[in-house]
C-alpha positions, 0 to 999 in steps of 0.5 A: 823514244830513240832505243840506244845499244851503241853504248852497250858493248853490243858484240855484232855491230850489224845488230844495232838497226833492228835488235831490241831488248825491252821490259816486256812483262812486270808483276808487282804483288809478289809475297805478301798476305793475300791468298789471292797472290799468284807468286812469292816474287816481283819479276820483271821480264825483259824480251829481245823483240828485233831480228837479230840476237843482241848483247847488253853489257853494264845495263841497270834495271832502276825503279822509282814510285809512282810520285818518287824520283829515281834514287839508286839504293835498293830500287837499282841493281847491275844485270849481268851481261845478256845475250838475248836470240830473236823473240828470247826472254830473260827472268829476272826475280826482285822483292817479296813482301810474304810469302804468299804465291808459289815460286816463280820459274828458274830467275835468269837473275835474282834481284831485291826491287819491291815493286808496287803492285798499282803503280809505279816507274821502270827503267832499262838503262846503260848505267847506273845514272838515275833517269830524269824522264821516260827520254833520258840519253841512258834510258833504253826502254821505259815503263810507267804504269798505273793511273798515278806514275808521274810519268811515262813513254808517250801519251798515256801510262801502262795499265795497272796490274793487281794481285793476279794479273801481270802487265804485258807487252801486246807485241813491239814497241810504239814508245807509248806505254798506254797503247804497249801494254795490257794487264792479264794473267802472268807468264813469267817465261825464263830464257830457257822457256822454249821457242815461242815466236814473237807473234805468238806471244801477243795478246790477242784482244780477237775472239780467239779463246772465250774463257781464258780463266778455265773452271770447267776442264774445258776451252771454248773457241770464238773461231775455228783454229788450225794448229792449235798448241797449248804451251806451259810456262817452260815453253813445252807443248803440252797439248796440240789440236784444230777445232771449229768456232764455239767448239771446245777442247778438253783440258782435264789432264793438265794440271792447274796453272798458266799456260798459252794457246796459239793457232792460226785462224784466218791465216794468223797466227794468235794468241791468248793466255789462260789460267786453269783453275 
């Protein structure tokens, strides 16, 4: 699908070619009952992935069951006016059925969308217009996800998310939400959460960390890593080491939580999320 800014009030014009912002993670199981939950909120998070800093003015964020069509009320909001650097992220909190989980970081915005926690249809639009398909002219970026969303960017929907897990957006955009996204630990990361670069937010599918869920203080390396940094969700560095392939690294003073590891093995930089317990 053809991304369209020329609508959008975008203030440097030289930034239509490459500036990109899309959906790049989405939680739906925010509040409710279970102890499982990991936060109070939904949150939907968007991310410029081109290389050049880029404005939305007037966008919309739509959502629609799985089965349902889009219908505006609650299932809509107006974003405010967004100006996202190269590889910046921008928060933005919805719906919550409980209680249950702990507060998201600072929201860059705060809406009331209840996301389904399986399945269900996201769209990044230029107006408040209600998307027909994944290619509606005022579509900007398109997220059907789980096995039931009726439809969805290219051959296959995103995977389902769950209680603990968000879906996530491996690296760019290939316009096929099957092959774009990937469920794992949640990372919700606000506009302020630091200097991350867009590669090493990936989700590296490599042997780059054995156990990303961390019960026993440590994390144990597939291979030897060079300048390795831990990251809290702020996007501050909390940790810095290189290690050997089956070596591992002591995390015992960082509390429990979300955090991402980067380094460079074999001369790539890589990436992976862990959730300390």
């Amino acid at each position: 699908m053809k991304k369209i800014f020329t609508v959008l009030g975008i203030i440097a014009v030289s930034a239509f070619a490459n500036a990109q912002i899309v959906i790049n993670e989405i939680y739906g199981a925010g509040g409710g009952s279970n102890s499982a939950i990991l936060y109070k909120y939904d949150f939907v998070e968007l991310k410029n992935i081109g290389s050049t800093s880029i404005t939305l003015t007037g966008a919309y964020l739509q959502y629609a069951s799985a089965a349902g069509t889009f219908n505006g009320g609650n299932s809509n909001h107006a974003l405010p006016t967004i100006t996202l650097a190269p590889g910046q992220t921008y928060l933005l909190q919805e719906g919550s059925a409980g209680t249950a989980g702990t507060d998201l970081p600072s929201p860059d915005a705060v809406g009331t969308i209840n996301l389904s926690g399986t399945a269900g249809k996201l769209a990044l639009t230029t107006d408040s217009t209600a998307p027909t398909s994944a290619t509606s002219s005022n579509v900007i970026d398109f997220l059907g996800y789980g096995s039931t969303a009726s439809y969805y960017e290219g051959s296959a929907a995103a995977p389902a998310p769950s209680n603990t897990t968000s879906i996530a957006r491996t690296s760019g955009d290939t316009n096929n939400n099957g092959a774009d996204f990937t469920a794992g630990t949640p990372t919700p990361q606000n506009s302020n959460s630091g200097s991350l670069a867009v590669a090493d937010l990936s989700r590296t599918k490599g042997n780059f960390i054995k156990n990303t869920f961390v019960k026993n203080e440590e994390i144990t390396f597939g291979a030897q890593a060079n300048d390795v940094k831990v990251y809290n969700m702020y996007g501050q560095v909390v940790k810095t080491a290189s290690v050997k392939a089956n070596e591992s690294l002591s995390v015992a003073e960082l509390q429990k939580g979300n955090y991402i590891v980067t380094g460079t093995v074999n001369n790539k930089p890589v990436s992976q999320k862990i959730l300390k317990d």
